[in-house]
C-alpha positions as CSV (number, residue, x, y, z in Angstrom):
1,X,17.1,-16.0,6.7
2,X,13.6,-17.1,5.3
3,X,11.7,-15.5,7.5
4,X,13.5,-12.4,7.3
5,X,13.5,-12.5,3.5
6,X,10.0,-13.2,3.3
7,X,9.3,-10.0,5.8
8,X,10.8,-7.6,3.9
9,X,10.3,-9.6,0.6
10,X,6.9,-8.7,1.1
11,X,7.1,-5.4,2.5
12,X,9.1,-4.3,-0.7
13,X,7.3,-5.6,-3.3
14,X,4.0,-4.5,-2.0
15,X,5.3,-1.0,-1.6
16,X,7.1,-1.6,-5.1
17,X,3.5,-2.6,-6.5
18,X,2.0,0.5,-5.1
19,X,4.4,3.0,-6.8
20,X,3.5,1.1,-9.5
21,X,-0.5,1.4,-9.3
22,X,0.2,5.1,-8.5
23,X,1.7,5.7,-12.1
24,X,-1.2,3.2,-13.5
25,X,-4.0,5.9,-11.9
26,X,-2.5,8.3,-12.8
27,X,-2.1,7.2,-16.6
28,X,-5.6,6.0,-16.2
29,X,-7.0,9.2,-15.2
30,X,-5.1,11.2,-18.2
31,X,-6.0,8.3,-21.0
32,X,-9.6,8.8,-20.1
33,X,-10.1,12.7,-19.0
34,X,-11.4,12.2,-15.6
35,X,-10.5,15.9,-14.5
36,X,-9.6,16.6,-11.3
37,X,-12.8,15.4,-9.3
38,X,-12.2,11.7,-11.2
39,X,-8.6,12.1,-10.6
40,X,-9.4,12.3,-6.6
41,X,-11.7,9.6,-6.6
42,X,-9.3,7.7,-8.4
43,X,-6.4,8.2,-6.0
44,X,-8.8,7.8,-3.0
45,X,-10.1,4.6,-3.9
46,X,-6.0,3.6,-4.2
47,X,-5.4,5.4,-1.0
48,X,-7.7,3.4,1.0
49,X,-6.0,0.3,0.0
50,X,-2.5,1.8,1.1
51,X,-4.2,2.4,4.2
52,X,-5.2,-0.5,4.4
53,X,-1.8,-2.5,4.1
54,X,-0.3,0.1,6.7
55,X,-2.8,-0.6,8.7
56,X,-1.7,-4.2,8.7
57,X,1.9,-3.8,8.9
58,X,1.1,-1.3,12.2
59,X,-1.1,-4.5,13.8
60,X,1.2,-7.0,12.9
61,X,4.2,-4.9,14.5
62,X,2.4,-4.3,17.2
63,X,0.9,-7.6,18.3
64,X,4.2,-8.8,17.8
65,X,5.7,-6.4,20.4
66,X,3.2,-7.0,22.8
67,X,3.6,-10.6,23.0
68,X,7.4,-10.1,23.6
69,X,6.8,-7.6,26.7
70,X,4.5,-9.7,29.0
């Protein structure tokens, strides 16, 4: 039960976080004018940490798999 609440735990409240920073860029951008060239660079800059955690996740999953197989 721990480890499975900690798993998903995770998983959820990172993706929760991320919804969250979404709306924070995107107030961020609108508060300060950024047009759409700073809005881009804005959500790029977020998207690469997205990535980055998916990234992660896909390695972790992976590894995992592959130590059960052989």
């Amino acid at each position: 039960m721990d480890e499975w609440l900690t798993e998903y735990g995770v998983t959820l409240g990172v993706g929760a976080l991320i919804l969250f920073m979404i709306f924070i860029v995107w107030d961020l951008a609108r508060r300060s004018n950024a047009g759409k060239f700073g809005t881009l660079i804005l959500y790029i800059g977020l998207a690469m940490g997205i990535f980055g955690f998916v990234i992660k996740f896909l390695i972790t999953y992976l590894l995992e798999n592959a130590a059960g197989v052989g």
